[in-house]
N, C-alpha and C positions, 0 to 999 in steps of 0.2 A: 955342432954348435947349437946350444937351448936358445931359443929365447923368453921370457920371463915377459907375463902381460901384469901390466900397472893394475893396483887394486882398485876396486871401481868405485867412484866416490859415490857416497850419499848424497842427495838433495838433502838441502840446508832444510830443517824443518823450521814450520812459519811462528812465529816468536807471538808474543802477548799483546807486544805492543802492533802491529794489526790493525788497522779500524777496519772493524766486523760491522757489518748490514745492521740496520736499528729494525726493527719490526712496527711498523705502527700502528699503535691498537688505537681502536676504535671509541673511543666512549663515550654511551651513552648521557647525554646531554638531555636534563628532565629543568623545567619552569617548575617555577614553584605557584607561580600566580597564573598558569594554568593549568596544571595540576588542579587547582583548588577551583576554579572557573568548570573543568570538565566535571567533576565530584558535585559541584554545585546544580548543573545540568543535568546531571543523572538523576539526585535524589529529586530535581523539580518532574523528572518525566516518571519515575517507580515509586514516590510517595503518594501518590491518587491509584496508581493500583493498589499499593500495600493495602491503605486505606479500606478501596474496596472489596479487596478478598479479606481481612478482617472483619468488616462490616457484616457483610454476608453471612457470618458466623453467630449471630447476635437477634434477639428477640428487638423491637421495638422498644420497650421498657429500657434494653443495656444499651440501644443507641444513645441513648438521651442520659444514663445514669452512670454510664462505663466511660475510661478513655479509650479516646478514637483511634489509637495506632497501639494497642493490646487488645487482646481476647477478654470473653466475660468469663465467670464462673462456671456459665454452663454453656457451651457452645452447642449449639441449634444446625450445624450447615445443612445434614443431612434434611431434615426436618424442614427447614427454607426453599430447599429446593423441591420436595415433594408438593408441598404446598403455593408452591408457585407453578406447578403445571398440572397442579388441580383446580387451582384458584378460577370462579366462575364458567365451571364443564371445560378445562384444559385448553384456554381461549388464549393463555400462551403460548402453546404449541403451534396455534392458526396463524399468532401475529411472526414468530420466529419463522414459519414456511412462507408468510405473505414477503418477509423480507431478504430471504435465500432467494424466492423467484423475481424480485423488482431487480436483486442488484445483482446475481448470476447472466441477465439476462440482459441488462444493461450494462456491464462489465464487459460481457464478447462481443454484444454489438459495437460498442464506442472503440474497444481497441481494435478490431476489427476494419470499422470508418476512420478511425486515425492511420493506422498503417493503410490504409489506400492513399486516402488523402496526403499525408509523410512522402509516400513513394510518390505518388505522382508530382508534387511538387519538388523533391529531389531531384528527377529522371526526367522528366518532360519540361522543352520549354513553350511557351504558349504565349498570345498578347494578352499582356494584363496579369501575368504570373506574380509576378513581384507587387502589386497592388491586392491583390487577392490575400495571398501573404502579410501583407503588413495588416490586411482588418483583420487575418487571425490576430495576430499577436497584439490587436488594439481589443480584440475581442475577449483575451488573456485575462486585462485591466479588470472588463465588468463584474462587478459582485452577481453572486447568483442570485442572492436575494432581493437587487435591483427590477432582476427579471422576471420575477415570479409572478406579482399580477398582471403585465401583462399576457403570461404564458396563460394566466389561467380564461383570461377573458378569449383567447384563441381557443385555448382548448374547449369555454364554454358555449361557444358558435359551433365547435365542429360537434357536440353532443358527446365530448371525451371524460369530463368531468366526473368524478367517480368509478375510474376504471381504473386498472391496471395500467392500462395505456397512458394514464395523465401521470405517471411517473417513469415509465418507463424510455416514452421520446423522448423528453429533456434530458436525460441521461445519457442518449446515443452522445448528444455535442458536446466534445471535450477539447475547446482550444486549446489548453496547454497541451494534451496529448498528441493533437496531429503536429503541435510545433516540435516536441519533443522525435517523434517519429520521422518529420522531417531532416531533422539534424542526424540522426541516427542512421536514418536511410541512405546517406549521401555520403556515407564511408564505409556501409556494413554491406551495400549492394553493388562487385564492383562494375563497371562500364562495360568491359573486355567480356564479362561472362553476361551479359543482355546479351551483345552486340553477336557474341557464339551462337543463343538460343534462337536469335533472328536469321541467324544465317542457314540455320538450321529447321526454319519453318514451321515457329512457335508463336503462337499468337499475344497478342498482348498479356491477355486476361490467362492463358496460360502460365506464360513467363511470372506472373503476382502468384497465383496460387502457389506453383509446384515449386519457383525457384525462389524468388524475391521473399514469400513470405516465411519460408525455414530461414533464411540468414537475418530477418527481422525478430528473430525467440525473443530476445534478452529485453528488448524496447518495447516489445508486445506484451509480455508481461507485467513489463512496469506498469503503463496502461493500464494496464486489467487490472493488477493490483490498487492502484492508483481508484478509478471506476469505481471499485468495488468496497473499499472502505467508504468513498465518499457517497454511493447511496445506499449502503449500508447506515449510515452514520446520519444522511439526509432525515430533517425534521420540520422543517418548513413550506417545503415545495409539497407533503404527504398531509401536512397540518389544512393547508387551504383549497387542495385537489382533491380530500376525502374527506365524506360523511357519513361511512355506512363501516360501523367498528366493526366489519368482519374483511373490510379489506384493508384495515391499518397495519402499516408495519412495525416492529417491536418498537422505537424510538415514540412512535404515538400513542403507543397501546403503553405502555412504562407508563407515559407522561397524562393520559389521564386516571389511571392507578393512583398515582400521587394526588392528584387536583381529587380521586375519592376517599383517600386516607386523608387529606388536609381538611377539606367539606363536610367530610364524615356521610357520606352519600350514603346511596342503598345499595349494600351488597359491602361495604367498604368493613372490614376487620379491624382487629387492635394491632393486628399483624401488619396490615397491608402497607405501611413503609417499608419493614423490612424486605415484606416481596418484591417490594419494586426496586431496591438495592441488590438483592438476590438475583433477578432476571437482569437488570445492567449486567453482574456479572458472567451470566450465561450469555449474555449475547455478546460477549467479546470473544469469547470461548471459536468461534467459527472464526474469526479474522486472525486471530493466532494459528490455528491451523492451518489457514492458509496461505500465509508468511512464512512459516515454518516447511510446507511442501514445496513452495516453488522459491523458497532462496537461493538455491541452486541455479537455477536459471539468471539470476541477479551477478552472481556472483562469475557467471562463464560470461558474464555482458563485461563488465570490469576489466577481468583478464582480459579479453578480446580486445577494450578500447586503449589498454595499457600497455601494448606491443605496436610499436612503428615499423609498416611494412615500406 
């Protein structure tokens, strides 16, 4: 006797009617009135550069004859620039090293005394912590320019006045910086790995150098970057702490250039506007590059504070 096995049925295949998954796309969602707000922003911060790397290119004669945001007929850069660091025995070249060493050197120190300061109020508690703290951040407030004559009537008791050192102190103290160092310090340094190095028979001032101050990069930088455009760029506190034009830094040496092209002084060209437009522009030339070399480090700070552990 056979027996005979039933033929094997198909599964039913799945029909149209179905409801299939929807996919949901994403879409980009653009303001139009801020669109046009950021564009407005831009052109307010790149139209004073444009300006001045066009200007730069330009005789004195086509500042005044030419428009301001196009080239002249005969473009001069090369020329501007030769003549700006031969202009009175290459006395530009003296003020642009006088201003490398004020703000290189007050740039490591202040970030430097910010990350101590930062960390130790971070990490230590003490009596009177939190009042100490609050005069930084009341210290924030003060304009610098508030401080100046006093600074200088200090400086001119201690016999500091025309040195290098009557701009270089007042650039060590950087309230925002140690507040900023603070805040930073008190998430970037954690508790558990002090607490290891201690146990481990590490000194305080160890534990800052080798450990605390590698996971402070990104804050430290700021600082320093921070520091370093601002006495870079400093013009007033150099304006009434210096008398002697060979320790001017480029900001003051520029700015009496112009008072000799306006006066018409002695030694002063047909040129000399243009020179003094021309070195404005060489002296930004250093603070782009050095934006450009440590954005890096900017940018590993970011990432770092945009991950919740």
């Amino acid at each position: 006797m056979t027996t005979t096995t039933p033929p094997a049925t198909t599964a039913p295949k799945a029909t149209a009617a179905e409801p299939t998954p929807r996919r949901t796309r994403h879409r980009s969602r653009r303001s139009t009135p801020l669109t046009i707000a950021m564009l407005a922003a831009l052109g307010y911060f790149l139209l004073p550069l444009c300006w001045l790397l066009i200007a730069s290119t330009k005789s004195t004669q086509d500042l005044f004859n030419s428009f301001g945001l196009w080239f002249s007929h005969a473009p001069q850069l090369l020329t501007n620039i030769k003549e700006t660091f031969t202009q009175d025995d290459g006395v530009f070249v003296h003020w642009l090293l006088n201003t490398a060493l004020y703000a290189v050197v007050s740039a490591l120190g202040a970030a430097l005394l910010a990350a101590a300061g930062g960390y130790g109020f971070a990490k230590f508690r003490f009596r009177g912590d939190r009042l100490a703290f609050n005069l930084v951040l009341g210290a924030v407030m003060v304009p610098t320019t508030a401080l100046a004559i006093p600074t200088y009537l200090l400086f001119a008791k201690a016999g500091l006045v025309n040195t290098p050192w009557a701009i270089i102190l007042p650039s060590l103290v950087n309230p925002f910086g140690l507040y900023l160092m603070r805040i930073y310090a008190a998430d970037a340094v954690p508790d558990s790995l002090l607490e290891a190095a201690r146990i481990d028979g590490a000194g305080e001032a160890r534990i800052f150098f080798r450990i605390a101050l590698r996971l402070l990069g990104p804050g430290l930088v700021t600082v320093l970057l921070f520091t370093l455009v601002a006495t870079w760029n400093n013009y007033f506190l150099p304006l009434i702490m210096l008398n002697d034009p060979s320790l001017y830094p480029i900001t003051v040496g520029l700015a009496s250039w112009a008072a000799q092209a306006q006066n018409g002084g002695a030694g002063a060209s047909s040129d000399m506007l243009a020179l003094v437009v021309t070195g404005s522009l060489l002296s930004i030339v250093p603070l782009v590059v050095a934006f450009l070399m440590l954005q890096r480090y900017w940018q590993s700070g970011l990432a770092a504070g945009g991950v919740k552990q």
